[in-house]
C-alpha positions in Angstrom: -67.1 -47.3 63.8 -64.3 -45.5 65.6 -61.4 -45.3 64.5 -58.6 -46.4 67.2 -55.7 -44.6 66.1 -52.8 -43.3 67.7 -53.3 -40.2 68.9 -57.0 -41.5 70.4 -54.6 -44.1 72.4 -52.5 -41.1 73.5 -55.1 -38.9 74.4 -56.6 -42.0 77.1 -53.3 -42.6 78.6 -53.0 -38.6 79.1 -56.4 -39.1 81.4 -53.9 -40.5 84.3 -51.6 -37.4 84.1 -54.4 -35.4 85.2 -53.3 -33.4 88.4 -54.4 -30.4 90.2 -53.3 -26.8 89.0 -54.6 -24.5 92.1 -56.9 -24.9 94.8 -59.1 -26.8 93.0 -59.4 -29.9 94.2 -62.2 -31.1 91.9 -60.4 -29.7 88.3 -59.0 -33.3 87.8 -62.8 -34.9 87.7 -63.9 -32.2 85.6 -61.1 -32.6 82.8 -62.0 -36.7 83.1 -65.5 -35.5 82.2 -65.2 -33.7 79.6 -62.5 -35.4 77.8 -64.8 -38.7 78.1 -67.0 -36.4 76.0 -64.4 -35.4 73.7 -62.9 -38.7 73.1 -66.4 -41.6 72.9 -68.6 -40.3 70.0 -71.7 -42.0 71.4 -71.5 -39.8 74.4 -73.4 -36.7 74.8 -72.8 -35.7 78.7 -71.0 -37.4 81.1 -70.2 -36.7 85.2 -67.8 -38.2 88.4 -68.8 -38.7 91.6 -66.5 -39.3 93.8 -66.3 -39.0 97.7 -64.5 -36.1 99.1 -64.1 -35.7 102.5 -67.7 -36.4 104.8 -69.3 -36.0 101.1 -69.7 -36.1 97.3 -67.8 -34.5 94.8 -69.6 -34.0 91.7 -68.0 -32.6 88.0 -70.1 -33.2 85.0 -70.1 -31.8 81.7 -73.6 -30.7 81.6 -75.3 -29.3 84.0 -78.4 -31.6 84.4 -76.1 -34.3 84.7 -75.5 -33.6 88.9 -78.9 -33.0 88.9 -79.3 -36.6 87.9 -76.4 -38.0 90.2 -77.7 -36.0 93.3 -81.2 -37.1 92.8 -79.9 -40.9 92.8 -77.6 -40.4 95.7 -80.4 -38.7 98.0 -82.3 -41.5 97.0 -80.3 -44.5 97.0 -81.0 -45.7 93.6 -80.1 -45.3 90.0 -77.2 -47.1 88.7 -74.6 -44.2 90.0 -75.8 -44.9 93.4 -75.6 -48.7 92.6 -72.1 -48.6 90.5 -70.6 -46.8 94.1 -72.0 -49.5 96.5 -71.0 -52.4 95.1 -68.3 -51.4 92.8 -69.6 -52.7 89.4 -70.4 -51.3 86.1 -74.1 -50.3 85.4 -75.8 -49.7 82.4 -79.3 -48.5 80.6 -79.8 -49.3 77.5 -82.9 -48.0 76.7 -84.8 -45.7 79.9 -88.1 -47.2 77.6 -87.4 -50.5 78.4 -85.3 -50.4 82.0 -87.3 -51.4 84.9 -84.6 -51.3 87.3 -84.6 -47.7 88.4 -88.2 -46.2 87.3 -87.4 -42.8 88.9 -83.6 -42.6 87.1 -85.0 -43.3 83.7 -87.5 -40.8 84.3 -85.1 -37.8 84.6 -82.8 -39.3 82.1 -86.1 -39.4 79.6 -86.7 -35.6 80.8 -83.2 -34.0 79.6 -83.6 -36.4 76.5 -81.1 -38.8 77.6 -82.1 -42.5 76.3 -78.9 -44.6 77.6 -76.2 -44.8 80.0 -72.9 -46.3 81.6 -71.6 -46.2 84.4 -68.1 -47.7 85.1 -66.2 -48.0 88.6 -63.0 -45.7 88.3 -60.5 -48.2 90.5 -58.7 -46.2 93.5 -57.3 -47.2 96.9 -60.4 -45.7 98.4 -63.6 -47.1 100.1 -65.9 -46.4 98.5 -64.6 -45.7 95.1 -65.6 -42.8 92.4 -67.8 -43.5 89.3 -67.5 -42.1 85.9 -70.5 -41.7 84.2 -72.0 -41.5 80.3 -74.6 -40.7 78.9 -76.7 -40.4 75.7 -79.2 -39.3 73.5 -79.0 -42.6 71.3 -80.5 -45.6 72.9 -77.8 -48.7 73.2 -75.0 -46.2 72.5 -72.8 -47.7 74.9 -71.4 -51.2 72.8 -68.5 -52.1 70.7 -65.2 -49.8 70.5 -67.2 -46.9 72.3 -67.5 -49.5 75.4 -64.4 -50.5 74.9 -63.3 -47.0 75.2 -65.1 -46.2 77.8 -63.4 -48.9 79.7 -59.5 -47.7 78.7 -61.2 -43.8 80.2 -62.4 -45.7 83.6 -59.1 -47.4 84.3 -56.6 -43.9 83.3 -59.4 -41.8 85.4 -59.0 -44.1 88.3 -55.6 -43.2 88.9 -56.7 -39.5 88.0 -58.8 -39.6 90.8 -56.0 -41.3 93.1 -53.5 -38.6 92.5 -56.2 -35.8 93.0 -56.6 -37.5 96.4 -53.2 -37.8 97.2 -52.3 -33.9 96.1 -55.6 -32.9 98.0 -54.2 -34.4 101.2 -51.0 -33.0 101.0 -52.0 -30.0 100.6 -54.4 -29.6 103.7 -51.0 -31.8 105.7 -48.9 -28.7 104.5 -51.8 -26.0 105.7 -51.9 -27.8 109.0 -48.2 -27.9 109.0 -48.5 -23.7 108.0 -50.8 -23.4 111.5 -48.8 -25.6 113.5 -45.3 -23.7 112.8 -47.1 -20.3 113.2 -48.5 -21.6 116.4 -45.0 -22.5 117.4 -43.7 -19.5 116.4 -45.5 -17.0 118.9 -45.7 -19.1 121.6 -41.8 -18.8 121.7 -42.2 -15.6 121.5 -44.9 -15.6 124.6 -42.1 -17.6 126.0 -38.7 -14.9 125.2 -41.5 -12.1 126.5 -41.5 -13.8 130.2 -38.1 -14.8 130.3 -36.8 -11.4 129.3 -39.5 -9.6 131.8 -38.6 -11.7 134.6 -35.2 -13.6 134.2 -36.8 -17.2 134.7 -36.3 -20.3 132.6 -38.0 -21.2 129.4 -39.7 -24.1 131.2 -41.3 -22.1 133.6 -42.5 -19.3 130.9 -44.1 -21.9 129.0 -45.5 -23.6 132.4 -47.4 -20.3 132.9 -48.7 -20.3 129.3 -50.4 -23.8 129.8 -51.6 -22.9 133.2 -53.2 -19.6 132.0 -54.6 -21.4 129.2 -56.3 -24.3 131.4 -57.2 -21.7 133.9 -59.1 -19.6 131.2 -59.8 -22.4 128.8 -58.3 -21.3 126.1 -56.0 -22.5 123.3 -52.5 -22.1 124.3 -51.8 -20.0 121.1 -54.3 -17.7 121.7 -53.0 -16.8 125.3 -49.6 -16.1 124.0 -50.8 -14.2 121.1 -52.8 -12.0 123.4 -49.4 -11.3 124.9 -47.2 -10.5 122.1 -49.9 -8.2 120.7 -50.2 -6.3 124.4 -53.7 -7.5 124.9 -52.8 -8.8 128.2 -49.9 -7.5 130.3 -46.8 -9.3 131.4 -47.6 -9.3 135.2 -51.1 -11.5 134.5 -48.6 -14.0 133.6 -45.8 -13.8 136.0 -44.4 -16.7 137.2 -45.6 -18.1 140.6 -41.7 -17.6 142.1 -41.1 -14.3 140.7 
């Protein structure tokens, strides 16, 4: 029997503080894994998959478990593949007696895992992430270790969210980053004409685009070829001049 005390209840609700602390965009997923470990005493292994970008992101705590999560998402089945499409818990009790996904149970048998849950971790993202338990006990996954399970699934769900979110921002800011430095030499492409030859701003930057449609190249690159000297001033010199 587990014993629900208060420092177990603390450690779940800490799952939803669970935010990135560098570049890694996945650390969030892994921490939910292996605390899910730490904290259900049934659980031997357990793994997240959970879309990212045009593709999967996978964490586990073991790791055979993504071998087991990719070989049911290249193949369509297994109750990981099943808890993402539809949205719903999955479970094996027993891989002896599960006839639902032959080939799953097979590689769960082969790393001497007898039982399983998987349990929908709720976001404001189509399709959603799964966290996923497993077990060397058959029918491990019943009374308060369910029940804890369950309290993990809805904390990592918004674990999961805020990775999203902080993920996002961060690739806004880096776009941000380019977009600035972009800006940044093509006024000075810009100040380079209008000091050379005394015309407006306008009509610097005119030359810029028509350089850049003329040679099809980015804008950017055009007037970083000029601020570094790799193209002279009088290959861009306005039409009037």
């Amino acid at each position: 029997m587990v014993a629900v005390t208060r420092d177990l209840a603390e450690r779940i609700a800490s799952v939803a503080d669970l935010v990135l602390t560098g570049d890694d965009a996945d650390l969030p997923l892994q921490q939910l894994t292996e605390l899910s470990v730490e904290l259900i005493p049934s659980g031997t292994c357990a793994g997240v998959v959970a879309p990212r970008d045009a593709a999967w992101a996978y964490a586990q705590s073991d790791e055979s478990v993504a071998g087991l999560h990719r070989l049911q998402m290249e193949s369509g089945s297994g109750p990981v593949a099943d808890g993402l499409r539809f949205g719903e818990a999955r479970r094996i009790d027993d891989v002896a007696t599960e006839s639902r996904w032959p080939e799953t149970c097979a590689a769960m048998a082969d790393r001497g895992l007898r039982s399983c849950l998987v349990l929908p971790l709720r976001t404001d993202r189509a399709p959603g992430a799964v966290l996923a338990l497993y077990s060397t006990k058959a029918e491990a996954f019943a009374g308060a270790d369910h029940d804890i399970a369950l309290l993990l699934a809805a904390e990592g769900g918004v674990a999961v969210r805020n990775a999203g979110l902080y993920s996002n921002c961060r690739t806004l800011v880096g776009n941000l980053h380019i977009a600035l430095a972009s800006r940044a030499v093509i006024e000075q492409a810009k100040g380079i004409l209008v000091a050379e030859y005394g015309c407006p701003p306008d009509t610097a930057f005119a030359r810029l685009s028509a350089m850049s449609q003329n040679s099809n190249r980015k804008l950017k690159d055009i007037a970083a070829d000029l601020v570094e000297g790799r193209i002279t001033r009088s290959d861009l010199a306005p039409e009037e001049v």
